[in-house]
LUMMARDREN-897009 format. One line per 5 residues: their letters; for each residue y, x, z of N, C-alpha, C. Coordinates in steps of 0.02 Angstrom, whole numbers, plus 50000, padded with zeros to 5 digits. Last residue first. Layout:
LUMMARDREN-897009
A) Y X Z Y X Z Y X Z ~ ...
//
This chain:
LUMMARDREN-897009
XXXXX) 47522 50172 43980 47541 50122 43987 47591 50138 44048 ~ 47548 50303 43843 47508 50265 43891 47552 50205 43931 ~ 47496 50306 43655 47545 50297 43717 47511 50276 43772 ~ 47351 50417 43606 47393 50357 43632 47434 50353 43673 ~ 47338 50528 43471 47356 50537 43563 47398 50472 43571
XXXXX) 47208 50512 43387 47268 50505 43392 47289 50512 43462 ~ 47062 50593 43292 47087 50584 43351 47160 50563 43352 ~ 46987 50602 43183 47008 50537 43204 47057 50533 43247 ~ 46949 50751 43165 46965 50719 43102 46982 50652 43095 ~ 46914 50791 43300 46967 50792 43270 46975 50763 43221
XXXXX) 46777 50702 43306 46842 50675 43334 46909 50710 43292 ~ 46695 50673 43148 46712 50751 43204 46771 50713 43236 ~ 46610 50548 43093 46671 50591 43088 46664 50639 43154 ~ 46420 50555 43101 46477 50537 43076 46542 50576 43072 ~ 46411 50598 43280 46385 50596 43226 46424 50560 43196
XXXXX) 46408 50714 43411 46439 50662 43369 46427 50660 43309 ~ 46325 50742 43553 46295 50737 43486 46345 50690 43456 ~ 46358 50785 43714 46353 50739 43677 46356 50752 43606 ~ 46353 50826 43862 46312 50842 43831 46310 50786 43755 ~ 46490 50747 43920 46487 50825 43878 46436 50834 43855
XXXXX) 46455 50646 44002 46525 50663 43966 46513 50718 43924 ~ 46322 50559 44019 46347 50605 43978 46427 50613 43982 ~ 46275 50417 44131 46256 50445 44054 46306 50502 44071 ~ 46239 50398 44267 46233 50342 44238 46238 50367 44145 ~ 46252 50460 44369 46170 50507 44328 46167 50437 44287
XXXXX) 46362 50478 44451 46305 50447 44458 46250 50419 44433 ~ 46447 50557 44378 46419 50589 44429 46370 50547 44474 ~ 46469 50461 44271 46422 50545 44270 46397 50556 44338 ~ 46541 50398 44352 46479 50357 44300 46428 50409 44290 ~ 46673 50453 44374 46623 50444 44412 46557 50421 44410
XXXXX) 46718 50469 44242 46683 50525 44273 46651 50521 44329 ~ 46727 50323 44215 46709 50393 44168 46665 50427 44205 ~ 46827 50301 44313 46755 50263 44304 46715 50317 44262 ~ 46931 50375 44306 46905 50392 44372 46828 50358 44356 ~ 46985 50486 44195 46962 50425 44204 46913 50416 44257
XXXXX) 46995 50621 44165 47040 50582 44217 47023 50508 44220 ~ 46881 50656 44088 46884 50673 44163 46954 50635 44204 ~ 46918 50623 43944 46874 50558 44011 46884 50578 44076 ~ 47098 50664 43910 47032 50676 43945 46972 50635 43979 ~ 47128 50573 43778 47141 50561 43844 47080 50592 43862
XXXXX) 47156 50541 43633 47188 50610 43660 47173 50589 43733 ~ 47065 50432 43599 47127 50431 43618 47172 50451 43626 ~ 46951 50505 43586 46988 50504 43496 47068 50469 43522 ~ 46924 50517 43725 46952 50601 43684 46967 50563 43619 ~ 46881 50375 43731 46933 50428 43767 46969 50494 43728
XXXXX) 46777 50413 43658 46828 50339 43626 46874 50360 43665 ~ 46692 50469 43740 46706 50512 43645 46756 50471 43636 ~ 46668 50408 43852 46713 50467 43842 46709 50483 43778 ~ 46596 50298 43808 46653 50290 43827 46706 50370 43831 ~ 46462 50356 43750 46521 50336 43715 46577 50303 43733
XXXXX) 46448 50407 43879 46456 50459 43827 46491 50429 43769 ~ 46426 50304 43957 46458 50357 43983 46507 50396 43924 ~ 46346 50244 43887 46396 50200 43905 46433 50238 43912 ~ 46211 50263 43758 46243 50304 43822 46321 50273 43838 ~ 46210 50238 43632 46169 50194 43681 46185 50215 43753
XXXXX) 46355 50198 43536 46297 50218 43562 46250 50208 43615 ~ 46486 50197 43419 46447 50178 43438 46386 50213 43491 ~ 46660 50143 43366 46620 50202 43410 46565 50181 43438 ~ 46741 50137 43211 46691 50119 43261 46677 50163 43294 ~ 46911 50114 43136 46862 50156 43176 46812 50114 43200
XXXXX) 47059 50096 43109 47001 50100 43048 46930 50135 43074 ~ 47173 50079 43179 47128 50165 43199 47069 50166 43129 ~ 47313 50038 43233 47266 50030 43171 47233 50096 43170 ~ 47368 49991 43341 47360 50060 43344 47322 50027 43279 ~ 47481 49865 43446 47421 49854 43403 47423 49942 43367
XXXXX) 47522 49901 43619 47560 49899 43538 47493 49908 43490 ~ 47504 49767 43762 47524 49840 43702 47523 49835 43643 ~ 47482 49704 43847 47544 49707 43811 47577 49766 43779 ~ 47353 49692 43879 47378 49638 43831 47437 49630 43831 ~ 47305 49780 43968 47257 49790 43897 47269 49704 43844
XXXXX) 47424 49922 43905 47376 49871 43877 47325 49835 43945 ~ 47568 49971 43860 47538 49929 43923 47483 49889 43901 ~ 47504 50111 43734 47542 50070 43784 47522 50024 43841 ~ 47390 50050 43615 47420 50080 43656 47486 50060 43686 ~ 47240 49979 43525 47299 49958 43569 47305 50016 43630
XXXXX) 47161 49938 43364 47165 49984 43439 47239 49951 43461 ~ 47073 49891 43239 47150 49897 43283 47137 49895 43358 ~ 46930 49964 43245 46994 49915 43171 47070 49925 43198 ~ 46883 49990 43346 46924 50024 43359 46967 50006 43284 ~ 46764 49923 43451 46810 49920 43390 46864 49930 43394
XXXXX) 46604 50006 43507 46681 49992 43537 46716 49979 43461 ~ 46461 49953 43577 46498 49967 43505 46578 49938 43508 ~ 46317 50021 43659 46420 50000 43677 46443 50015 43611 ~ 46178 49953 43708 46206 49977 43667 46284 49965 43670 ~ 46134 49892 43843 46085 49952 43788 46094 49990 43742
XXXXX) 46245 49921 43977 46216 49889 43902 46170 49927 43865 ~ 46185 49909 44132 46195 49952 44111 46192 49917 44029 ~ 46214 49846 44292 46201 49818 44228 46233 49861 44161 ~ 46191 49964 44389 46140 49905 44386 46139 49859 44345 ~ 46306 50035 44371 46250 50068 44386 46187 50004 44396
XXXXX) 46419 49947 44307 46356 49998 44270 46304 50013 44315 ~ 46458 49900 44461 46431 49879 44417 46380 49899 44348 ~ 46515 50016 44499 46461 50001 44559 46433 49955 44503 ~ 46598 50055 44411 46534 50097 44409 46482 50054 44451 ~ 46690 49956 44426 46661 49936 44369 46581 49995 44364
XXXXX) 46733 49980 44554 46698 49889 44539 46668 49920 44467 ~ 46812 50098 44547 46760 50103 44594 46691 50013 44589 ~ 46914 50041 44488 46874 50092 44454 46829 50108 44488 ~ 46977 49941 44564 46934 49930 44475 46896 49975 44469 ~ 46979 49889 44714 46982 49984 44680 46947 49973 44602
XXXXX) 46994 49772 44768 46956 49827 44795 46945 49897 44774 ~ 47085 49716 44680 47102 49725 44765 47070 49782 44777 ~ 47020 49692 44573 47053 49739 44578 47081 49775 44646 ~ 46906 49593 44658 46908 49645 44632 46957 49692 44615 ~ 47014 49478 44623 47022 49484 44718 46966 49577 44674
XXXXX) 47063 49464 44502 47095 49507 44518 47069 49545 44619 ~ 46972 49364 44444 46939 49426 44470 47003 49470 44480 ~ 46914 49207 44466 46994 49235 44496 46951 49320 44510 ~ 46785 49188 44409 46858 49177 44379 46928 49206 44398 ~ 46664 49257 44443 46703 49229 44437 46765 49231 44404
XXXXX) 46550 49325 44342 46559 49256 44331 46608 49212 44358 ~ 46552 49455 44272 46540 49450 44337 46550 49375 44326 ~ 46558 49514 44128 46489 49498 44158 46507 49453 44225 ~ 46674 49598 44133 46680 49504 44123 46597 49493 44151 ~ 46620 49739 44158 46646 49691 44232 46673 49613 44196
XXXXX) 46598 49771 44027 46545 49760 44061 46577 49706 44132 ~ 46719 49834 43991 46698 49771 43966 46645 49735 43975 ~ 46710 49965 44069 46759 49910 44102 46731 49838 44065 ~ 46621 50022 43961 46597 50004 44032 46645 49955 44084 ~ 46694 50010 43816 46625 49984 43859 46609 49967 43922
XXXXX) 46853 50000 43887 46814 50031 43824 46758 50001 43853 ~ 47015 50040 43930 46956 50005 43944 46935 49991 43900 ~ 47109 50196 44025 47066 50157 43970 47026 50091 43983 ~ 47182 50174 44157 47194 50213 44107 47142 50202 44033 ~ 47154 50075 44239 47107 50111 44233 47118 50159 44165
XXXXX) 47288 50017 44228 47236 50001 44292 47202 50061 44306 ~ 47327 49998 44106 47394 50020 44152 47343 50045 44231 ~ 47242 50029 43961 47274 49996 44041 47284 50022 44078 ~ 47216 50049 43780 47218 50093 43852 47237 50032 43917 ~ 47055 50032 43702 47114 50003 43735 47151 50044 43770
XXXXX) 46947 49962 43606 46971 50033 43617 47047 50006 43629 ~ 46828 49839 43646 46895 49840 43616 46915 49923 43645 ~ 46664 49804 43648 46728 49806 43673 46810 49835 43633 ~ 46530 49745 43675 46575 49754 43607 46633 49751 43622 ~ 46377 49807 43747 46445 49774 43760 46507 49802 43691
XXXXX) 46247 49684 43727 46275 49753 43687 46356 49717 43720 ~ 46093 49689 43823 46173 49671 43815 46186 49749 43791 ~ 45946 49612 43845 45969 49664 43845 46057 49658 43823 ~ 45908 49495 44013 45926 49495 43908 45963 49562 43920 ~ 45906 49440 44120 45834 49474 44094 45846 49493 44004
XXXXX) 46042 49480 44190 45990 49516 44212 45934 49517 44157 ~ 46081 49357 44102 46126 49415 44100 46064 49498 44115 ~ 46021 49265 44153 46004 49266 44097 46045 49342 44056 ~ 46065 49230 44277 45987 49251 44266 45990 49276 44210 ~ 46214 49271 44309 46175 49235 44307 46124 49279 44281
XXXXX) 46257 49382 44465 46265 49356 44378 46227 49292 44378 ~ 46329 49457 44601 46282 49392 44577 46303 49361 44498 ~ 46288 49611 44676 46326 49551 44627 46279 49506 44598 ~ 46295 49710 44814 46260 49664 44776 46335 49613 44718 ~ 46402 49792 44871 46333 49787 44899 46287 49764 44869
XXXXX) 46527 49856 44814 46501 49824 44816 46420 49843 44830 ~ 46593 50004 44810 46622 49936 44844 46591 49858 44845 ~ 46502 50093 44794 46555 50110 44830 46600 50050 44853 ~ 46331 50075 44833 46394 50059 44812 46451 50074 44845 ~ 46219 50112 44843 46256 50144 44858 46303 50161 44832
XXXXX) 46125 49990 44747 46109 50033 44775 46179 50095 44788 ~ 46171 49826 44738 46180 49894 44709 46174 49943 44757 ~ 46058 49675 44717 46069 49734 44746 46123 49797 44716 ~ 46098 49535 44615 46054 49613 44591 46096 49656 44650 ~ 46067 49365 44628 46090 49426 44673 46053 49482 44649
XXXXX) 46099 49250 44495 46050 49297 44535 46088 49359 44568 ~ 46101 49081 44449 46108 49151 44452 46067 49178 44493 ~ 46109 48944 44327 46053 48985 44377 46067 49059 44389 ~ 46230 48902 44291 46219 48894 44383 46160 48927 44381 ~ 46378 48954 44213 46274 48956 44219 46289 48932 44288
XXXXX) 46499 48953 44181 46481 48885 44209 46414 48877 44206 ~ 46541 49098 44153 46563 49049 44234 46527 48975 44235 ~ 46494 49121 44054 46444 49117 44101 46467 49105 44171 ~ 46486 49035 43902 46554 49056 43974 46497 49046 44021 ~ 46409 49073 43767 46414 49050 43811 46461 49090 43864
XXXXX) 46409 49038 43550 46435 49064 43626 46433 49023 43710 ~ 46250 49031 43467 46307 49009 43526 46321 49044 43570 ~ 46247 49050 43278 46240 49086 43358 46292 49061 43399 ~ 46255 49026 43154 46205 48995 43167 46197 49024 43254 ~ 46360 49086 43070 46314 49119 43075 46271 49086 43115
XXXXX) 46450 48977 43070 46444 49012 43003 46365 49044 43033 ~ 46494 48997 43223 46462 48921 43182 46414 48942 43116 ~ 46533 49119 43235 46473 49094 43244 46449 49055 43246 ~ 46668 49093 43139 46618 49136 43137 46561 49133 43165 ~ 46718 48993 43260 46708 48986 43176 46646 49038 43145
XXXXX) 46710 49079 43355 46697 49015 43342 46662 49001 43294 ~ 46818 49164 43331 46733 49194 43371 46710 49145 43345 ~ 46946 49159 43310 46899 49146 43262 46831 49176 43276 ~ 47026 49131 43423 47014 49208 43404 46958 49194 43340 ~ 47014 48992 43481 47078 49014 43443 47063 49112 43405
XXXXX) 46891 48988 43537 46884 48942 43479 46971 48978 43433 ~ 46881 49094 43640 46810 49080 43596 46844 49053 43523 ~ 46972 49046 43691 46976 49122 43678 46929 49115 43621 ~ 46915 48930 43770 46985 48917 43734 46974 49000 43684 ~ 46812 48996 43834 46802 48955 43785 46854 48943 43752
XXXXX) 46867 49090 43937 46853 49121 43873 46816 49047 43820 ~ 47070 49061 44003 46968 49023 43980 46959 49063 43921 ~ 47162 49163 44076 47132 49160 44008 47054 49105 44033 ~ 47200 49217 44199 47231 49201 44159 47214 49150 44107 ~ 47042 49284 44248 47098 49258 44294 47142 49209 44253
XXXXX) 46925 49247 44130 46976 49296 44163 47040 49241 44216 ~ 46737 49187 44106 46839 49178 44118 46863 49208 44152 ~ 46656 49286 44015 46675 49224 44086 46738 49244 44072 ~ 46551 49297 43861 46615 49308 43900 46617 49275 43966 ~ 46437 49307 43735 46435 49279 43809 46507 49313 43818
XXXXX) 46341 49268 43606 46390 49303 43616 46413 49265 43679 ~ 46158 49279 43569 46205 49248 43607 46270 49284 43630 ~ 45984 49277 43502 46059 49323 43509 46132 49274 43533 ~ 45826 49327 43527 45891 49267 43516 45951 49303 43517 ~ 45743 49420 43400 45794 49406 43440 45818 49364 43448
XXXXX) 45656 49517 43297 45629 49459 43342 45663 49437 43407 ~ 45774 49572 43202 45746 49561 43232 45717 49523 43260 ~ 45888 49533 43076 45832 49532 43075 45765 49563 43110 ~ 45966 49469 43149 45933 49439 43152 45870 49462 43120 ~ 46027 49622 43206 46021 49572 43235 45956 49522 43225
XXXXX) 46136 49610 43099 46080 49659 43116 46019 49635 43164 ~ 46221 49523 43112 46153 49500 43049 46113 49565 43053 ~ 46274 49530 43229 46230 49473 43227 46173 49483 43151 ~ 46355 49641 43208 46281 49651 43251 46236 49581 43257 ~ 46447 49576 43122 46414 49634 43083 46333 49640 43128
XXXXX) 46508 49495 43189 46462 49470 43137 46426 49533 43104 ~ 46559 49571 43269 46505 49536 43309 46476 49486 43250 ~ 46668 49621 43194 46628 49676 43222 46556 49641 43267 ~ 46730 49503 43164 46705 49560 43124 46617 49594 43133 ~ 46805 49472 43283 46735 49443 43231 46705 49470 43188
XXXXX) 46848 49608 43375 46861 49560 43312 46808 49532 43296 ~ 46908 49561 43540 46854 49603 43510 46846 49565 43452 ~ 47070 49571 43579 47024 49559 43594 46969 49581 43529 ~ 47197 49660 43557 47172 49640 43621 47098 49598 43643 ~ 47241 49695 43428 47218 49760 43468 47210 49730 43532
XXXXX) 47290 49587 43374 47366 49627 43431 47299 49673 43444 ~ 47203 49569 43268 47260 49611 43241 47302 49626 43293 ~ 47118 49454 43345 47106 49522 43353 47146 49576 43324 ~ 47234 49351 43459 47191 49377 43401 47182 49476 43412 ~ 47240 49292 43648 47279 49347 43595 47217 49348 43536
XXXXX) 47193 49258 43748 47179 49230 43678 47207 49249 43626 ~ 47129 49389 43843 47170 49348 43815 47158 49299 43767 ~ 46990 49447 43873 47047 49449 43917 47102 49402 43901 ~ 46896 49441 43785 46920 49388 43784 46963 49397 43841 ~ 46769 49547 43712 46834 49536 43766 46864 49517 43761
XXXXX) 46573 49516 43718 46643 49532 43688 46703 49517 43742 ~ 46414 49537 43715 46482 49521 43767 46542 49548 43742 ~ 46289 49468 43654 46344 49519 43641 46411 49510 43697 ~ 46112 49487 43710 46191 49445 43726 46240 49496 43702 ~ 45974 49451 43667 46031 49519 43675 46102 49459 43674
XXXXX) 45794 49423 43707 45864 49411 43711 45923 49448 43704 ~ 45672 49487 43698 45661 49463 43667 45735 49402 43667 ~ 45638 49689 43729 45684 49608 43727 45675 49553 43685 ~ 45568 49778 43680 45569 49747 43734 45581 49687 43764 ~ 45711 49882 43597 45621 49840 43604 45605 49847 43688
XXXXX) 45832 49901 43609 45831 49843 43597 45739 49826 43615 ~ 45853 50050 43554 45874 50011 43625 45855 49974 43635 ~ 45796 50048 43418 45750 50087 43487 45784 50061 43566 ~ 45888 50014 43339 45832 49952 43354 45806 49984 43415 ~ 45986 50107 43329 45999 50060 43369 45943 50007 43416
XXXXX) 46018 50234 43282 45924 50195 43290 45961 50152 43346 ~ 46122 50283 43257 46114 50293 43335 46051 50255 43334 ~ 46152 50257 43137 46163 50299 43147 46139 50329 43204 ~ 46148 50100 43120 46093 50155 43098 46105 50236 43120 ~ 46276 50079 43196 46223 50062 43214 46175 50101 43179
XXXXX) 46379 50136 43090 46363 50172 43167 46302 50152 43194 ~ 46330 50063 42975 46326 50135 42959 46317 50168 43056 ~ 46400 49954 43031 46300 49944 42998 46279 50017 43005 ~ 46513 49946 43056 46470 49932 43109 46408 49936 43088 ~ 46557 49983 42912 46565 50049 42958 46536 50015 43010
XXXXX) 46532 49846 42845 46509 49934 42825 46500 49999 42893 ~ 46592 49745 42879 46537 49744 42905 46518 49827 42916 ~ 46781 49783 42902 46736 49758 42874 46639 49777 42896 ~ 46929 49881 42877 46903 49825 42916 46819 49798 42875 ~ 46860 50040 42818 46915 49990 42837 46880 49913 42862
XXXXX) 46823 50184 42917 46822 50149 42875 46856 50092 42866 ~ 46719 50295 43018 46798 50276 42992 46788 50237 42934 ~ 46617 50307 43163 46628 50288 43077 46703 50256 43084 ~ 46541 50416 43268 46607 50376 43244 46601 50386 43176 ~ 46412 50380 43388 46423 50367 43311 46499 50374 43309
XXXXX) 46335 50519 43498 46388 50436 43509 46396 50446 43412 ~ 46193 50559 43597 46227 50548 43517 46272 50482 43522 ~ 46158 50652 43735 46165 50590 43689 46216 50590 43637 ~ 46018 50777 43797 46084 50764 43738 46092 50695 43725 ~ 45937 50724 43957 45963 50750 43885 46028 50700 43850
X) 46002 50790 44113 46001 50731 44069 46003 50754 43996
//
């Protein structure tokens, strides 16, 4: 597999450092083709984005005005967590507001009815999943939150990929092994692009009762794998113990190591998070 390039930009809250990672990684080259990109942000809670639990407005107004000036619809999408409605999440986390301002609707894809069965080819726990349609034919940037959990020892891009799924009570999934649900998942809904916000991070019991981490960070790229393990190591956390991580590699889904950092040098970011 060739070399992939993950972005880290340091900087303080604001559009700058999501414009700088995105150019950094030719973002637009993921994207042709499409003529839809859904941002999927993490609405596990209704917690704001200063507890380090859900994904800041910020960081999804920054990819919306990149964004428009493509030939794109653009749509920020979540489903409802066990706990949590992501429309309630939508309107108290200032997603809302902000994409009133910017002219873009959010949608809860627990309540699409046109879905679709995507096969997974030699799954470890799933055989097939059913999204909706609109998930399958639009490219997706997953905008996730730099986290640690008690579950899956991190959750970064590719865990922020499993809200995709549409039902609601998704703990009956944890039943089945998270870390074995969220590869069987990458490996058939893969994002084009994972821009993790790392403004305020969260260590400890996360991934909504931990301690807000002010990191002043983006981590960006087109490799899920690769920029989930670079957002690992600025955690101090080997990816190899991350069972999704490394099992993601070993199913030719992206990179732990052949990887190109551009921007800051981890050491010059890295903090060793509490764990949960």
């Amino acid at each position: 597999m060739e070399q992939s390039k993950v972005a880290i930009v340091k900087g303080e809250r604001g559009h700058e450092p999501v414009l700088k990672a995105l150019e950094l990684i030719d973002f637009k080259s993921a994207l042709k083709g499409f003529s839809r990109v859904l941002i999927k942000v993490n609405f596990i809670t209704t917690m704001t984005w200063e507890t380090g639990a859900t994904t800041d407005p910020m960081v999804v107004e920054a990819l919306i005005q990149q964004l428009k000036k493509l030939p794109v619809e653009v749509l920020v999408v979540e489903s409802d967590a066990t706990l949590t409605s992501a429309s309630k999440a939508f309107e108290v986390t200032g997603m809302a507001e902000m994409c009133k301002n910017n002219g873009v609707e959010f949608l809860n894809l627990r309540y699409v009815k046109d879905t679709v069965k995507i096969p997974v080819p030699n799954g470890e726990c799933l055989r097939e999943i059913t999204v909706p349609r609109i998930v399958k034919e639009s490219a997706i940037i997953s905008a996730a939150k730099m986290k640690t959990h008690t579950s899956t020892k991190v959750t970064l891009g590719m865990k922020n990929m499993f809200g995709l799924l549409p039902d609601k009570l998704k703990f009956k999934y944890h039943a089945m092994g998270i870390s074995k649900v969220i590869v069987d998942i990458n490996t058939v809904l893969q994002p084009r692009l994972t821009v993790i916000d790392g403004f305020v991070a969260m260590e400890g019991r996360g991934p909504t009762d931990g301690i807000p981490v002010k990191m002043n960070l983006i981590v960006a790229g087109k490799d899920p794998v690769a920029t989930d393990a670079t957002a690992a190591r600025i955690m101090g956390i080997d990816p190899r113990e991350v069972s999704h991580i490394r099992n993601a590699q070993l199913r030719g889904i992206g990179n732990i190591d052949n990887i190109e950092v551009l921007g800051s040098p981890i050491g010059d970011v890295r903090r060793v998070f509490k764990r949960g």
